[in-house]
N, C-alpha and C positions, 0 to 999 in steps of 0.2 A: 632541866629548864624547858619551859613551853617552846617552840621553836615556832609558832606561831603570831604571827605580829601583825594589828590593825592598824590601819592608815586613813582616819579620814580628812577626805581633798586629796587627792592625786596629781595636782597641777602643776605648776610648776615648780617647785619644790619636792610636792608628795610622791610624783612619779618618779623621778630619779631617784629620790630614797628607798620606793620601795626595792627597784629594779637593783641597787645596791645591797640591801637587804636579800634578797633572792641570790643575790651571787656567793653569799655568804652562809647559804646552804637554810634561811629563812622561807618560813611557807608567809606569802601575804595575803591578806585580805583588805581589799583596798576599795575608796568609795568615790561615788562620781555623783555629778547631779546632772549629767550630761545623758541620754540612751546612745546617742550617737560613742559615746567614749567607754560606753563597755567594751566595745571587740579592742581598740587599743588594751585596755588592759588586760585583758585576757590573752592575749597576741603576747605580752611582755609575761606571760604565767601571773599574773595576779588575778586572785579569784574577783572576780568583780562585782560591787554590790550599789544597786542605783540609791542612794539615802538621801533624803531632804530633809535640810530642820530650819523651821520657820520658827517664828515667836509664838506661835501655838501648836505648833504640830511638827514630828519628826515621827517621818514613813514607817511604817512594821515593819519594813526589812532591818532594820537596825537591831532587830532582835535576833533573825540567822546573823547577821553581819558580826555579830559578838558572842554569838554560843560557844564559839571554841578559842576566842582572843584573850589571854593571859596582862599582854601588854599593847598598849593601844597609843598612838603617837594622835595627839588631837591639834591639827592644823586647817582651822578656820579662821582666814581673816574676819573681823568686823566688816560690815558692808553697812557703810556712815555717809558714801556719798553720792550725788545723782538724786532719783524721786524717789527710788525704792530703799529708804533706809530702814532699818531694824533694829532693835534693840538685844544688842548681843549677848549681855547677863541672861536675860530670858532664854536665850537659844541654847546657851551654855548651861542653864537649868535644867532645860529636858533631856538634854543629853545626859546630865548626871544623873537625871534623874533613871534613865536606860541602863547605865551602866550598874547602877546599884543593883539590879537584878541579874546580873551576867556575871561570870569567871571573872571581869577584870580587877586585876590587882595593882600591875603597874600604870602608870599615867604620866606621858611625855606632852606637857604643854608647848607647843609653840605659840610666845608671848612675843613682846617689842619693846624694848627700849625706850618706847612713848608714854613710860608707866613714870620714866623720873621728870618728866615736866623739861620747864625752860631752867637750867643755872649755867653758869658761869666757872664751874669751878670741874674736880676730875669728881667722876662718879663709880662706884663699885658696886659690887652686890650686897656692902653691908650700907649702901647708902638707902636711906628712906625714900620712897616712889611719892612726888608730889607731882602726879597729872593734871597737865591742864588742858588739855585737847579733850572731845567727850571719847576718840578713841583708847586714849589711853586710860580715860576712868574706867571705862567700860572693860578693857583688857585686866585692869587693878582687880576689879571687883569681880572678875571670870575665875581669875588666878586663884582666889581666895575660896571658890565653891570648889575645887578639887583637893588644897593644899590642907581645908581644914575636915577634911573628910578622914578619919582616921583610919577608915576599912580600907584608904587608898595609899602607897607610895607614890608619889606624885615627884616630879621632877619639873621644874621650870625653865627655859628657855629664852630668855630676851635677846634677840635679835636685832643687831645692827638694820643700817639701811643693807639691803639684799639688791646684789649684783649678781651676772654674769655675763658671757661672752655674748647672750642673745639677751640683756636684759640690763643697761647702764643709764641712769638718771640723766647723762651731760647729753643723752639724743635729744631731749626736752629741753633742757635748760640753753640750749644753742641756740633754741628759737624764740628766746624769751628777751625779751628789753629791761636793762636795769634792776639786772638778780641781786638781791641783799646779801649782805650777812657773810661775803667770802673771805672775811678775815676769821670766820669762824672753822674750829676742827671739823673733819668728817669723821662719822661713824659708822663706816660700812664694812658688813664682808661678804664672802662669795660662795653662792651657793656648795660651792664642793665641800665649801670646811664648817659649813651648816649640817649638812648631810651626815659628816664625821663627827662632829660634836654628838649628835642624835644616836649614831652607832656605837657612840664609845660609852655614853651615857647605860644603854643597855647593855654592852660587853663587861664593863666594867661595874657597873651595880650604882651606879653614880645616884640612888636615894633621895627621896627626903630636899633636894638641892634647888638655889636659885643660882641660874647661870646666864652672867652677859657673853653672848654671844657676838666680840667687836676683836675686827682685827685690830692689835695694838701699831701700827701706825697712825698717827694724826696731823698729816698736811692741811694747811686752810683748804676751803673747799676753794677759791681763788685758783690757788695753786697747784691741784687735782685736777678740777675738770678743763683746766688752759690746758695742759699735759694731757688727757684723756681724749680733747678735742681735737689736738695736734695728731695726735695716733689717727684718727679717723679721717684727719684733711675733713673735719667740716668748721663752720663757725663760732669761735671760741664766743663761750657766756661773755655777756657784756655786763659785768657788775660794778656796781656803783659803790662810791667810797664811803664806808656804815662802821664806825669803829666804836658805837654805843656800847655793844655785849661784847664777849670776849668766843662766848657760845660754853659747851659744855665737852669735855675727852669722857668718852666711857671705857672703863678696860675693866676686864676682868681677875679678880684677887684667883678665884677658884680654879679656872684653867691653868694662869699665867704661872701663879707663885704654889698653888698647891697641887695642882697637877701634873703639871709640865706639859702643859699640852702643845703640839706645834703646829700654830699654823700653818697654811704647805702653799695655798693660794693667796698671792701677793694681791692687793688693791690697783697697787702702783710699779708698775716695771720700772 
């Protein structure tokens, strides 16, 4: 097996996976839109490579960046908000369109869970993606330029809301008036068992696969960040009584019942 693995995005996510990846005897190749965040990752042994992809254009380094990558973990969020939006199918095009000329074979999407829309009900990975946000079409329709690529083994990814110890939704939401919807589930997990998910996926040959990515706990969000906010001694969300939706549990069939996989990082102490 190729022992070499691409990473592009190194942030907060991509860096600890690769540095993960390298402890596990992985050579990385990892990319940054930063010059300032080369020598970090060259510092952590990741060969560094500066790559940009815009809706018309992604830098020639992207061509060294893939000459020797077998398998390539592709984690770009959409960038939908603020003045500088973009159109992420297009981005997600020329990147394919890169790869079709390069070694790569395997393909680790990191996707979101914002592909199955608003319901009310439990959701899995044999459930149908009805997005209603334009992130999540746009993630739908990303998914589908690698998945239906035959030259490629593509692996999918859907990811919870993403926590951790320097990274929790309830710092915000304490300073918000009259948050909605905390009778509804949460669907988050923690970057460590993101990370894991990603490595097992390659160790184990995990193919061809859509995978939600959601710790199976699901406390209302209510009763989560009151608890999360209490740990912090700061001000618990003030949310208002909304008993319209019920919201949506996402869990996974593929991990939970066909894998066995264990999650290791609790949501909630």
């Amino acid at each position: 097996m190729n022992k070499k693995i691409g990473i592009i995005g190194c942030g907060w996510l991509g860096l600890p996976l690769a540095i993960e990846f390298i402890k596990d005897g992985y050579q990385v190749n990892g990319t940054t839109t930063s010059k300032e965040k080369l020598e970090l990752l060259k510092k952590e042994k990741i060969s560094p490579y500066l790559v940009s992809i815009s809706e018309d254009l992604i830098t020639s380094s992207i061509t060294d960046f893939l000459s020797d990558v077998e398998t390539l973990v592709i984690n770009v969020p959409p960038k939908l908000r603020g003045e500088h939006k973009e159109n992420y199918v297009q981005k997600m095009n020329l990147l394919h369109k890169a790869i079709t000329i390069s070694p790569t074979k395997h393909i680790i999407f990191v996707s979101s869970t914002a592909v199955y829309g608003d319901s009310d009900e439990e959701v899995t990975e044999m459930t149908t993606p009805v997005p209603t946000s334009i992130s999540g079409k746009q993630l739908l329709e990303s998914e589908s330029i690698f998945i239906n690529d035959t030259n490629l083994q593509t692996t999918i990814i859907r990811f919870g809301g993403l926590i951790s110890s320097d990274r929790h939704p309830v710092t915000m939401l304490s300073k918000k008036e009259s948050v909605e919807n905390g009778q509804m589930p949460i669907n988050l997990i923690h970057r460590n068992d993101c990370i894991r998910i990603i490595i097992a996926v390659l160790k184990n040959k995990w193919w061809g696969q859509i995978i939600n990515g959601v710790y199976p706990d699901h406390p209302s969000k209510k009763e989560y960040y009151t608890s999360e906010a209490k740990k912090r001694d700061i001000k618990i969300p003030d949310y208002k009584v909304n008993t319209l939706k019920k919201g949506k549990v996402i869990n996974s069939d593929y991990l939970i019942n066909v894998k066995r996989f264990k999650f290791l990082t609790p949501i909630m102490n």
